[in-house]
C-alpha positions in Angstrom: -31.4 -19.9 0.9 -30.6 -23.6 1.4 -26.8 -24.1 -0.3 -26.5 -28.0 -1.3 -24.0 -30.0 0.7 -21.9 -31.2 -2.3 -21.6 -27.6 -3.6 -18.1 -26.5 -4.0 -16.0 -24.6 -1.1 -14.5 -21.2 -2.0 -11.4 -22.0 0.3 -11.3 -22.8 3.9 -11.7 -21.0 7.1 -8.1 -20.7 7.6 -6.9 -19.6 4.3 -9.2 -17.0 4.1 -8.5 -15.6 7.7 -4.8 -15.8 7.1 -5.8 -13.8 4.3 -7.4 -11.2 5.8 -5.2 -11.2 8.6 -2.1 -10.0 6.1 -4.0 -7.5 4.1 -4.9 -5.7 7.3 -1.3 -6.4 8.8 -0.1 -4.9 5.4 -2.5 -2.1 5.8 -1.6 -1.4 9.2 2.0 -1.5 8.5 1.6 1.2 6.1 -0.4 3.4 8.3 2.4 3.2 11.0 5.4 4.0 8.0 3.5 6.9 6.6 2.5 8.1 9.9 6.5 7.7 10.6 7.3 9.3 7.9 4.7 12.8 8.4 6.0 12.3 11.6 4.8 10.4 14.8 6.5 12.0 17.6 5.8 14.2 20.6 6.6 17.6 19.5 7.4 20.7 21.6 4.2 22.3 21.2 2.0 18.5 21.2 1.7 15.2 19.1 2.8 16.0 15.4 0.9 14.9 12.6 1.3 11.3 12.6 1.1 10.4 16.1 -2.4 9.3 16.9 -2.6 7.6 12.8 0.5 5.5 14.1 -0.5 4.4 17.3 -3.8 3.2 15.3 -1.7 1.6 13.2 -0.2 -0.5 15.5 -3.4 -1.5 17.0 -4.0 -2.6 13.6 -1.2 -4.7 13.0 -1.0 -6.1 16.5 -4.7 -7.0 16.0 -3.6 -8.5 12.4 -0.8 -11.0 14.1 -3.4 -12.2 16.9 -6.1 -13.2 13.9 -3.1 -14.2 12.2 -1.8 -16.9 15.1 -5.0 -17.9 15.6 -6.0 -18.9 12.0 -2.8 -20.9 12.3 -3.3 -22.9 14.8 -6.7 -24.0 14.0 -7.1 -27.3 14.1 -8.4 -29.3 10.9 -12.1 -29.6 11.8 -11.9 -25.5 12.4 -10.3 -23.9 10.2 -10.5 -27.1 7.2 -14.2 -26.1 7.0 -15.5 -24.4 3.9 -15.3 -20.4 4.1 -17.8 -20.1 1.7 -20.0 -21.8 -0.9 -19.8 -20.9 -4.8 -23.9 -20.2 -4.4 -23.3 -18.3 -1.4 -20.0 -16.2 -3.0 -22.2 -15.6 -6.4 -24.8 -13.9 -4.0 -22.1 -12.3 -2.2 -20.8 -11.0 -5.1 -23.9 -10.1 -7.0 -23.9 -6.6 -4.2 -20.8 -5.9 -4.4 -19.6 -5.8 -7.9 -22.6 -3.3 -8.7 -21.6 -1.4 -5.6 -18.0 -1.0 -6.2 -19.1 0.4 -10.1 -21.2 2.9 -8.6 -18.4 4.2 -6.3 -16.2 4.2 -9.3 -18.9 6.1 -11.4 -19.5 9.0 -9.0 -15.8 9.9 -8.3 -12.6 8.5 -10.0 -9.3 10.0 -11.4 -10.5 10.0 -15.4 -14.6 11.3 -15.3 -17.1 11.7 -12.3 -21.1 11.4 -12.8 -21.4 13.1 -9.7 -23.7 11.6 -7.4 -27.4 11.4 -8.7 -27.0 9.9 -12.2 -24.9 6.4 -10.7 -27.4 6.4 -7.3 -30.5 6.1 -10.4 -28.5 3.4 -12.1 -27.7 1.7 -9.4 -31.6 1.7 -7.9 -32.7 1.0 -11.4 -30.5 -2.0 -12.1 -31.1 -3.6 -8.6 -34.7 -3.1 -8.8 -35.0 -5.1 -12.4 -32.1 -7.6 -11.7 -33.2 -8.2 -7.9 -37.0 -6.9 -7.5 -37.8 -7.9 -11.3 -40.1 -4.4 -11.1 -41.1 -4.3 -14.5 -39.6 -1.5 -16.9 -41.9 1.2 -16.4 -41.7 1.0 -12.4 -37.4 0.9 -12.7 -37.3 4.3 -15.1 -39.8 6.1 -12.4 -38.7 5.4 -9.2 -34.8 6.0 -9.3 -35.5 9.3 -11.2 -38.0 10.2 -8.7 -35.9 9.6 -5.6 -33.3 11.2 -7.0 -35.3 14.1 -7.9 -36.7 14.1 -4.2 -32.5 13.5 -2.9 -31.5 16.5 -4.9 -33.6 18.9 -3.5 -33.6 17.8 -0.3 -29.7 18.3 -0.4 -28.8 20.4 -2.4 -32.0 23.3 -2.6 -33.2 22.7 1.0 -30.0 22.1 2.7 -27.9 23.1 0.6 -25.2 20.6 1.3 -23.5 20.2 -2.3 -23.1 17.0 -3.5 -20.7 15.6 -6.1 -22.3 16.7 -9.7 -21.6 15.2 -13.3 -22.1 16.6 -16.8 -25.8 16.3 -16.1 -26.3 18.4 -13.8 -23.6 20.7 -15.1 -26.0 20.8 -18.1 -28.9 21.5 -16.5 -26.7 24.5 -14.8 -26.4 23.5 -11.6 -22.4 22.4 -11.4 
């Protein structure tokens, strides 16, 4: 999709790498304390618990500072370019909003649907909002590969999957 010229920027190339560059420089800095912390030392009988998670975090935040230093010394035609168009961020975003509430709905700290129920929902709402399948076509088709998932998993292979109050309902929980 073609994005108009005059649309508006969603920040530049160099504030959004500097931003991305201190999130994962945070990140990694917190991998290398907690690691510290379980403890990331050579012990008498091998590497403790931490060891290997630190070293990775150091990778991590050495990495961070490199992308870091080089967003800053972009020079204006690099990095004063737009990161992203509103257009483009809307389409962007119109993934992974829905996907980041399906992740909440199957497992969280206050209620779980389990697996099955949010993967329908999901289907369902991206095949009407996206595909524009008309009603009929979006109640049969999440329900049937659902159907189809859960016995695959959980009859034929029976690798257990994360279940809601559905399933606990239908006695399978």
């Amino acid at each position: 999709m073609q994005q108009s010229s005059g649309e508006k920027a969603v920040g530049s190339v160099r504030l959004w790498e500097s931003i991305v560059a201190l999130l994962f420089l945070v990140f990694g800095s917190a991998v290398m304390w907690d690691s510290w912390r379980i403890g990331a030392r050579w012990g008498g009988d091998g590497p403790q618990a931490g060891y290997f998670p630190f070293y990775i975090g150091v990778f991590i935040v050495v990495s961070a500072l490199a992308i870091l230093y080089a967003a800053l010394r972009m020079d204006a035609a690099e990095g004063g370019g737009p990161f992203v168009r509103r257009g483009e961020l809307k389409m962007v975003l119109t993934v992974f909003v829905p996907s980041i509430v399906y992740v909440f709905l199957i497992d969280n700290p206050w209620f779980s649907l389990g697996i099955y129920v949010p993967s329908a929902l999901f289907i369902g709402a991206f095949m009407r909002y996206l595909g524009k399948y008309r009603w009929i076509v979006v109640a049969a088709v999440p329900v049937a590969v659902m159907v189809a998932f859960f016995l695959m998993f959980e009859i034929w292979f029976q690798v257990p999957l994360p279940k809601g109050p559905l399933e606990t309902a239908l006695g399978f929980g």
